[in-house]
C-alpha positions as CSV (number, residue, x, y, z in Angstrom):
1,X,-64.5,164.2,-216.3
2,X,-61.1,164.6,-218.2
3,X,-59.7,160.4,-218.1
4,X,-56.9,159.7,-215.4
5,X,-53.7,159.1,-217.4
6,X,-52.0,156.0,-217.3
7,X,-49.0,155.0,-214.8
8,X,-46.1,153.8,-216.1
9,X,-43.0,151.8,-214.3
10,X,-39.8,152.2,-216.0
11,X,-37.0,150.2,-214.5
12,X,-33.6,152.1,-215.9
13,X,-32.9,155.6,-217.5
14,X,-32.5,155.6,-220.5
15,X,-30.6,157.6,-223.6
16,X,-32.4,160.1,-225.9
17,X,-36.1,161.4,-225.5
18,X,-38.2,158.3,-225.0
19,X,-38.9,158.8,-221.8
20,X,-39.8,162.4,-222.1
21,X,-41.9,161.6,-224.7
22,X,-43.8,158.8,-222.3
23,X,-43.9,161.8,-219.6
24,X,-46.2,163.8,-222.1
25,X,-48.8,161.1,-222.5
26,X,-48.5,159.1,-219.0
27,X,-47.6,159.5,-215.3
28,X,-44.1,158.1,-215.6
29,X,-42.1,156.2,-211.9
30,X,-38.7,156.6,-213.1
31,X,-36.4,153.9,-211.4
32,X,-33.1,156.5,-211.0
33,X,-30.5,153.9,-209.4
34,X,-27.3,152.8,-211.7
35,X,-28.6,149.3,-210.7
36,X,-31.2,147.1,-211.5
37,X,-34.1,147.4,-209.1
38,X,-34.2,144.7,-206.7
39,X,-37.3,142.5,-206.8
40,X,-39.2,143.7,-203.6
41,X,-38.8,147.5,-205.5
42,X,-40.0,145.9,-209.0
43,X,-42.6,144.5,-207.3
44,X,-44.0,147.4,-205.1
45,X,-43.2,150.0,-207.5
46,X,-45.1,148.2,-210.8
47,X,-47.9,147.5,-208.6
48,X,-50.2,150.1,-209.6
49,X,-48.7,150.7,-213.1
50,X,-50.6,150.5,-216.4
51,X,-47.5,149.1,-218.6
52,X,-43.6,148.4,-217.6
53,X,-40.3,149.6,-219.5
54,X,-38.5,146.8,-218.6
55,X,-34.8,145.7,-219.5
56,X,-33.4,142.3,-219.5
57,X,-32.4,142.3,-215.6
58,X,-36.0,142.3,-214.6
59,X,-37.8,139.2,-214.4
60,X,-41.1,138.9,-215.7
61,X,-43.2,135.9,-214.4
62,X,-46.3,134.7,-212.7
63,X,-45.2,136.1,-209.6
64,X,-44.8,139.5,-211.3
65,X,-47.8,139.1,-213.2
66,X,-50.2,138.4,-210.0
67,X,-48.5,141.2,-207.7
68,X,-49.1,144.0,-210.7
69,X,-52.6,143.4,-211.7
70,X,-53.0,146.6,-213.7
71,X,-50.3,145.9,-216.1
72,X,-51.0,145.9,-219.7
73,X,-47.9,145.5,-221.6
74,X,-44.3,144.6,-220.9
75,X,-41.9,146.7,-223.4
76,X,-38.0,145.1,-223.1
77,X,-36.3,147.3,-224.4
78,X,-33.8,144.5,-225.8
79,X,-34.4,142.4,-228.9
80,X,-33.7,139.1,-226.5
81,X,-36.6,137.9,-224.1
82,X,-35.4,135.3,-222.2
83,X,-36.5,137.6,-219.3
84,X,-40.1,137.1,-219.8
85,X,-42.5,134.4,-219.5
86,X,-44.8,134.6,-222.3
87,X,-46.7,131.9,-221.7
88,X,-47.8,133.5,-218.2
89,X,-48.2,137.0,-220.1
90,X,-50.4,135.5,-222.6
91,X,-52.9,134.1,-220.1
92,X,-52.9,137.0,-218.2
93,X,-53.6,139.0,-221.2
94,X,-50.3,141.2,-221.1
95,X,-48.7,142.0,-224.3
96,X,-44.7,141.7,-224.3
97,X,-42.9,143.2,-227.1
98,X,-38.7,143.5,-227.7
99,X,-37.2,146.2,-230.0
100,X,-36.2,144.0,-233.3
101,X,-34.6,145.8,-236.2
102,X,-33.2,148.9,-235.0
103,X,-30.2,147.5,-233.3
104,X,-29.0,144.9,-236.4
105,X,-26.3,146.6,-237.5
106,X,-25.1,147.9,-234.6
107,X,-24.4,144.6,-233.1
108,X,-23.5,143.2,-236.2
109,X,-20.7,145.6,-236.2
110,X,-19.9,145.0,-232.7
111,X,-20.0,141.3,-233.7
112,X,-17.5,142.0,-236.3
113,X,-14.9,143.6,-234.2
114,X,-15.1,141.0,-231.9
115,X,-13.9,139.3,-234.9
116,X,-11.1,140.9,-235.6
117,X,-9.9,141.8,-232.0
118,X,-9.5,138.5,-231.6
119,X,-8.4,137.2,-235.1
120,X,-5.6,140.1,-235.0
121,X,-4.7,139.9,-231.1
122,X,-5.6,143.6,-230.5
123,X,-6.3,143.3,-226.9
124,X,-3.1,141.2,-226.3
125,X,-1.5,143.8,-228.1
126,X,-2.2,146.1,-226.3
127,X,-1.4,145.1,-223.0
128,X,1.8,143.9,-224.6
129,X,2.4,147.7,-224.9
130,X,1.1,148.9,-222.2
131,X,3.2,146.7,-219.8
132,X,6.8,147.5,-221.1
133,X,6.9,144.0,-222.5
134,X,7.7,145.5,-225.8
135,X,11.6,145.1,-226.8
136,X,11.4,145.1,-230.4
137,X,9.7,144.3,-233.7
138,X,9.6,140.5,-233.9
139,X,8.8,138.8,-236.7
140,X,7.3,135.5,-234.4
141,X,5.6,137.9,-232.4
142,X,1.8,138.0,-231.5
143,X,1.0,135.8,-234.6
144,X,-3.0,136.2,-235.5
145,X,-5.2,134.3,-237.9
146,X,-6.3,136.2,-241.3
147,X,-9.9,137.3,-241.6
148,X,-9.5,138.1,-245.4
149,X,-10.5,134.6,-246.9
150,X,-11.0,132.4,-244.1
151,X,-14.3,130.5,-243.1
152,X,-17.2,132.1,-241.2
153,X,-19.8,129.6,-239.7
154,X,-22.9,131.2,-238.1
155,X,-24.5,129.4,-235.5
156,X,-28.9,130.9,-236.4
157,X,-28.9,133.4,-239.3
158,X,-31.9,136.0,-238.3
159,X,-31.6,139.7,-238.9
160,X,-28.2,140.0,-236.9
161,X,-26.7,136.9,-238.2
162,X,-27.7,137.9,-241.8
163,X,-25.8,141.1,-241.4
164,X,-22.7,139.7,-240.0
165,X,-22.6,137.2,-243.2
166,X,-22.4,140.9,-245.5
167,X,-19.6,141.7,-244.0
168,X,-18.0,138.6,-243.7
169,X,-18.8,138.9,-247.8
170,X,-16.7,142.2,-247.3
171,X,-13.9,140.0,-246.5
172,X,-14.5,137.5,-249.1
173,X,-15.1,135.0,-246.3
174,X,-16.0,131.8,-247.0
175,X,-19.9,131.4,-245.2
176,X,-21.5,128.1,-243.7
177,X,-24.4,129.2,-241.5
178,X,-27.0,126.4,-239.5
179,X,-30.3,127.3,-238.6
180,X,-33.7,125.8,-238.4
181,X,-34.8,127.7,-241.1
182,X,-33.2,127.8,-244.3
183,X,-32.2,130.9,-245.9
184,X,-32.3,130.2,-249.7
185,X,-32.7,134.4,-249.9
186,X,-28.8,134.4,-248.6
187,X,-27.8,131.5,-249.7
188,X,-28.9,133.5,-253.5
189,X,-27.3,136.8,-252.2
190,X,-24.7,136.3,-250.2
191,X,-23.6,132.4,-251.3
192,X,-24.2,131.2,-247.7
193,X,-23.8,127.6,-247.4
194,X,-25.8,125.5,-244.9
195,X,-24.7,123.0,-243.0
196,X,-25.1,121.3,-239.9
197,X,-23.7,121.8,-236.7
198,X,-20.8,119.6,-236.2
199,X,-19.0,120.4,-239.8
200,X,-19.2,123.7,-239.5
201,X,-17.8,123.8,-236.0
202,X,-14.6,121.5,-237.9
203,X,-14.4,123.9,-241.0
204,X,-14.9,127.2,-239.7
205,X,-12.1,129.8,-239.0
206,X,-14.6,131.5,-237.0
207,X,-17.8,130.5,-235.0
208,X,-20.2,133.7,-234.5
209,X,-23.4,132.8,-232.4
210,X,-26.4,134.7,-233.4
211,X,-29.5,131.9,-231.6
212,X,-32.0,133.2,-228.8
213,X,-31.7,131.9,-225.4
214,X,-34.0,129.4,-225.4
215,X,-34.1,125.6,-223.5
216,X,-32.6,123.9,-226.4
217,X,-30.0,126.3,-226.8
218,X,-28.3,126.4,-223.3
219,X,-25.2,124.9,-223.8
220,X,-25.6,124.8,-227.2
221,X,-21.8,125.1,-227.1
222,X,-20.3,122.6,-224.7
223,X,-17.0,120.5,-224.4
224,X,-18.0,118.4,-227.2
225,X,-19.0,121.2,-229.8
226,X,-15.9,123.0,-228.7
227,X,-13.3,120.2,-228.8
228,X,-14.0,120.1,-232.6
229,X,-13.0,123.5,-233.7
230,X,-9.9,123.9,-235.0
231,X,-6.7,125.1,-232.7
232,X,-6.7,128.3,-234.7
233,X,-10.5,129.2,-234.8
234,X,-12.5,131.9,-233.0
235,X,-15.7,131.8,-231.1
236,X,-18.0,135.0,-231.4
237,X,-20.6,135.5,-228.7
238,X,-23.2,138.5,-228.8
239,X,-26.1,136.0,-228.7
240,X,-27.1,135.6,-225.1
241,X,-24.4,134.0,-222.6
242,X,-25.6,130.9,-221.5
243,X,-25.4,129.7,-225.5
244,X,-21.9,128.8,-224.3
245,X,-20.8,126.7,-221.3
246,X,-18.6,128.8,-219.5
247,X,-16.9,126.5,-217.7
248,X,-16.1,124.3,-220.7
249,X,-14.8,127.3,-222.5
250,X,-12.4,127.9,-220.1
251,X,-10.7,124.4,-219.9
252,X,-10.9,124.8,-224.1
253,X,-9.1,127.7,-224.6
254,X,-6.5,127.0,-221.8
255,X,-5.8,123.6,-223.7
256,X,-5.8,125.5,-226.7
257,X,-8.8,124.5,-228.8
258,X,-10.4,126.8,-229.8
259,X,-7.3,129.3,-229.7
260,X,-9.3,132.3,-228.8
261,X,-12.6,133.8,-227.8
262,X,-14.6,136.8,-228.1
263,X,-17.7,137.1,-226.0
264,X,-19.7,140.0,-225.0
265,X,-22.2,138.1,-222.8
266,X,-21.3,135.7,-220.2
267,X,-23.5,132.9,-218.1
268,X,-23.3,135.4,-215.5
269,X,-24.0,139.0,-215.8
270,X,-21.3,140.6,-214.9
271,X,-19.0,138.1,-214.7
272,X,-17.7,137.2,-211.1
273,X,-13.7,139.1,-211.1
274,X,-12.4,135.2,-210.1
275,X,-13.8,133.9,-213.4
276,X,-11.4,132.1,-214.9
277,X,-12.2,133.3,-218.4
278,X,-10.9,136.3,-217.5
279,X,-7.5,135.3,-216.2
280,X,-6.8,134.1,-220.1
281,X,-5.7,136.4,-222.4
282,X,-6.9,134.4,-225.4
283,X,-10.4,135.5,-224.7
284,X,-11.5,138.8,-224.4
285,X,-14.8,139.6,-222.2
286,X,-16.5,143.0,-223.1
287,X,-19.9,144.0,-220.8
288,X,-22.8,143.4,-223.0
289,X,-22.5,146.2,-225.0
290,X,-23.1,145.2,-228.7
291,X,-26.0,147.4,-229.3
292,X,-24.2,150.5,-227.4
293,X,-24.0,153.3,-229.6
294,X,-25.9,156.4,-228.7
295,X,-27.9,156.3,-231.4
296,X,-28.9,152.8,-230.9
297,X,-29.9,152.6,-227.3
298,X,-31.9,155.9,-228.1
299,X,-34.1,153.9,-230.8
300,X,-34.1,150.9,-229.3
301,X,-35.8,153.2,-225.7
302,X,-38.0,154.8,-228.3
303,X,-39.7,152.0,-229.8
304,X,-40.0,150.4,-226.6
305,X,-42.3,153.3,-225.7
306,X,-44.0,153.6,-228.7
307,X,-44.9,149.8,-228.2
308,X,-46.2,150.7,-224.4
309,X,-48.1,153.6,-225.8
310,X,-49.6,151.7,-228.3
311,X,-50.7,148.6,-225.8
312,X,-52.5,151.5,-223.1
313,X,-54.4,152.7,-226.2
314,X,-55.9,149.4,-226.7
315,X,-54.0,148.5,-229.7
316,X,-51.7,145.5,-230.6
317,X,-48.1,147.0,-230.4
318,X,-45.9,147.1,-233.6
319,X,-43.0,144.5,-232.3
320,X,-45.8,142.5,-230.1
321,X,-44.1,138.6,-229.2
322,X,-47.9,137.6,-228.1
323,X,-50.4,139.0,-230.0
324,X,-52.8,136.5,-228.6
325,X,-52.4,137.8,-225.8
326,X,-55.5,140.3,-226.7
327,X,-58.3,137.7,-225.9
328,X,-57.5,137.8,-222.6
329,X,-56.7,141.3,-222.7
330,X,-56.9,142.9,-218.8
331,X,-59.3,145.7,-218.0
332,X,-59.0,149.1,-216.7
């Protein structure tokens, strides 16, 4: 008797062939809305599914795990995980697993132009142009901060962090990075300086925020942290948006320390349209979309499936966040 092939939930499309690919060794449920599906779908639709494709609007808890017995492994395809309870997958012997590596320099690029958007006033700009207020060249006009030779403090140096530090060397930047770990391997390369928090929120020219989303780093940046950069500096978010106090922010940058923002994730996703970070025009807000170049998103969907495909073949997956999870590991 030829064996029944798996069932698979996935909860978005998706760009480039992945899917197709998962259509060719599974029975694939294809979630088709342009929104995330709401939790009574997730629930009903995952039910009798082998493995998920799941992205970071999809919550993945003990509620999740009990309703969808058959599950095997949840594939994000995101490196962040804040969506997921491992704990809960662990014990129910469900392997998670994120998409690490292939999206690095992509978002450290994005991370980068944040930079200098904000450094250089390029979204100010132009809506300076686009709303007539242009007169003439003036020389006081639109003033930025220089990138070349000023001070970059990173706030966690993993893979994305490390690669925003080389181009920040591009610049000749100045580099202080904090992290848990130390990173004498940069610190050789790259001349990265470590510090703690508080000094290099003083001496940076530019705070970029590269931690996961984890208890003791909501609100990492608050009123306090904020109040001692400098009037001039930018803050860089492309971490995960509850790093920052949202609220805080806003009082900061109207009273002018720090003097501008960059984020591409916000505490809420997408930000309400009375927000009143986005009635200042010393922050720009762009929709999550660090990692969105075409041929990112497409390898970012592809190892996600070739993490589920590994998982339903009874094998740890190649980015797995639980391995352990295997000694609990849930039948057929």
């Amino acid at each position: 008797m030829a064996q029944q092939r798996p069932h698979v939930f996935v909860t978005r499309r998706l760009p480039g062939d992945a899917v197709e690919r998962l259509r060719a060794q599974a029975s694939v449920d294809l979630w088709d809305g342009d929104l995330p599906p709401p939790r009574a779908v997730l629930l009903e639709r995952a039910r009798e599914a082998d493995g998920l494709i799941s992205l970071l609007t999809e919550r993945i808890d003990e509620e999740f795990l009990r309703a969808c017995p058959r599950i095997k492994a949840v594939c994000n395809v995101a490196v962040g995980f804040d969506n997921i309870d491992l704990a809960a997958c662990t014990r129910h012997g469900v392997f998670a697993t994120n998409t690490p590596r292939v999206l690095t320099d992509t978002t450290a690029d994005f991370a980068f132009a944040l930079l200098m958007a904000a450094a250089r006033r390029v979204v100010e700009g132009d809506h300076f142009s686009r709303s007539g207020e242009w007169k003439t060249w003036d020389p006081g006009g639109l003033l930025g901060t220089d990138v070349h030779g000023g001070t970059l403090g990173l706030v966690g140096v993993g893979q994305i962090g490390g690669a925003v530090a080389r181009r920040g060397r591009g610049f000749e930047m100045k580099i202080l990075y904090t992290d848990a770990v130390p990173r004498p391997d940069l610190e050789a390369e790259l001349g990265l300086m470590r510090s703690e928090l508080d000094p290099l929120l003083q001496a940076a020219d530019f705070v970029s925020l590269h931690v996961p989303l984890l208890p003791e780093t909501r609100h990492l940046i608050g009123a306090r942290e904020l109040a001692l950069m400098k009037p001039t500096a930018v803050l860089i978010n492309t971490s995960r948006g509850p790093v920052v106090d949202g609220a805080a922010l806003a009082k900061a940058l109207k009273a002018g320390r720090p003097g501008f923002a960059a984020l591409d994730v916000t505490e809420q996703e997408p930000i309400a349209l009375d927000d009143p970070l986005l009635g200042l025009p010393n922050c720009i807000v762009t929709p999550h979309i660090a990692s969105g170049s075409l041929t990112t998103r497409a390898n970012m969907a592809s190892l996600a499936v070739e993490n589920l495909l590994e998982a339903l073949a009874g094998r740890v997956p190649p980015t797995c966040l639980n391995p352990e999870a295997a000694t609990n590991r849930r039948g057929d």
